[in-house]
Phi, psi and omega in degrees: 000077177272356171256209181292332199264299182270025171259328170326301186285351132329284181311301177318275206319337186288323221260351191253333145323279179304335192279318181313302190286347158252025169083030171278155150271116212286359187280010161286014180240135168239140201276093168271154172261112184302111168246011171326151191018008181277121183299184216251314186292002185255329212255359210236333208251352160288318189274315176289356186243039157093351187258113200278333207244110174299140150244114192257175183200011157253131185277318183299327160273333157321305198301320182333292180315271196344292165315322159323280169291335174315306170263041163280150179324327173250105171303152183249166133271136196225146199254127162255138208217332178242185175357118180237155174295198110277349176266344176255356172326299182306343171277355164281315169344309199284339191246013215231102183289274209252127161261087194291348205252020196310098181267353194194148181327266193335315173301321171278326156348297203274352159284305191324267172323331184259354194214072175254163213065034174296155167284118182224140178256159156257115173295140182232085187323111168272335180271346187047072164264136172278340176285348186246199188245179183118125155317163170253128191317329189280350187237355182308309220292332172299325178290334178300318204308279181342275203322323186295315184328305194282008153092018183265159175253110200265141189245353166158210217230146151199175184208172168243116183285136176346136129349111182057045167226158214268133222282331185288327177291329185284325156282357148290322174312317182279307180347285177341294160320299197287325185273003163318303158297337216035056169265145171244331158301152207191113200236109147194168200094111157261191179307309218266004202211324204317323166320299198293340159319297191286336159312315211242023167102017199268138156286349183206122150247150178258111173228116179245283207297353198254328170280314178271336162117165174307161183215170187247191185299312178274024158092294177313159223257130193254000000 
C-alpha cells in the first residue's frame, strides 16, 4: 500500500485493531491527517480517498491550503495542532473546527473573542520541555476553568510526550489528567505511537508521515 489511499486504509485498519484490543469502539477515534508542508494536490487525493479532518500546525500554511481546498469535492475539516501566535487568530476563525494547542489564559482570551464558543483541547506539557508548548500538568485544571469561563467548549486535552520517554505512560498520565477534569477528549499519537494512543484512550490521533509519506521541506515525498 505506496499510495495515498492505501496508506489511509492502513492506518484506519491499525487503528480499528488497536481500538478493538482495548474494548473501544473504533469509530470513537478520529483520524487527522498532519498536513504540514504537503501540496494541495496530495492532500485533494486523501480527502477524495475518504480522510475528512487536516490538521496544520502553521497558520501561513492553513491559509494558504483552505481556500484551495474549500472547492475540492470534499471539504476537510481543518484542526490546528501547533504553537499559536495571538495575532493569527482572527485569520483563522473562518476555517478552524478544533483548536488544538490553546495553552495559557492570553490565547484563549483571543479565541473566545474572534470564535466564541469554539471548540478548544488544552494543550498540556508533560515533560516541562522548553522547547514545546503545553500548560504544566499542575496549571490544566485552572487553565480549562478560564476557557470555560470565556464561554469556550473544552472538549479535552492533548499533547506530545516527552523526548525519549516511553510515549505509553504519557498518554495515560494525560488519560489520568483529563479524567481528572472530566475531559473526555484526548488529542495524542503520531505516526511512531499512534496504535499505542488509541490503546491507552485517545479520541484524535495527528498522522502525517504513515499517511503521506517521508517529506522534504517542500511537502514532497523524499
Amino acid at each position: 500500500m505506496t499510495g495515498i489511499d492505501g496508506r489511509i486504509a492502513m492506518v484506519r485498519e491499525r487503528i480499528a485493531a488497536a481500538a478493538k484490543r482495548a474494548g473501544r469502539d473504533p469509530a470513537t477515534v478520529t483520524l487527522v491527517g498532519a498536513s504540514k508542508t504537503v501540496e494541495p494536490q496530495r492532500l485533494r487525493r486523501a480527502l477524495d480517498a475518504g480522510l475528512i479532518d487536516l490538521g496544520e500546525n502553521r497558520a501561513q500554511e492553513l491559509l494558504a491550503k483552505a481556500p484551495v481546498l474549500a472547492e475540492a469535492r470534499y471539504a476537510p475539516r481543518w484542526h490546528f495542532v501547533g504553537r499559536l501566535q495571538r495575532n493569527k487568530v482572527a485569520s483563522l476563525v473562518s476555517y478552524v473546527t478544533l483548536w488544538h494547542s490553546v495553552d495559557r489564559a492570553a490565547l484563549g482570551d483571543v479565541i473566545a473573542r474572534r470564535a466564541p464558543a469554539a471548540a478548544v483541547l488544552v494543550e498540556v506539557n508533560l515533560g516541562d520541555e522548553p522547547q514545546k508548548g503545553g500548560v504544566a500538568p499542575a496549571g490544566a485544571a485552572a487553565l480549562v476553568d478560564h476557557l470555560r469561563g470565556l464561554g469556550l467548549s473544552v472538549d479535552g486535552l492533548m499533547t506530545v510526550p516527552p523526548l525519549g520517554t516511553d510515549p505509553r505512560r504519557a498518554f495515560a498520565r494525560l488519560r489520568d489528567l483529563a479524567g481528572d477534569l472530566g475531559l473526555a477528549g484526548l488529542s495524542m499519537g503520531m505516526s511512531d505511537d499512534y496504535e499505542i494512543a488509541v490503546e491507552e484512550g485517545a479520541t484524535i490521533v495527528r498522522v502525517g508521515r504513515a499517511i503521506f509519506g517521508p517529506r522534504n521541506a517542500l511537502g514532497n515525498p523524499a
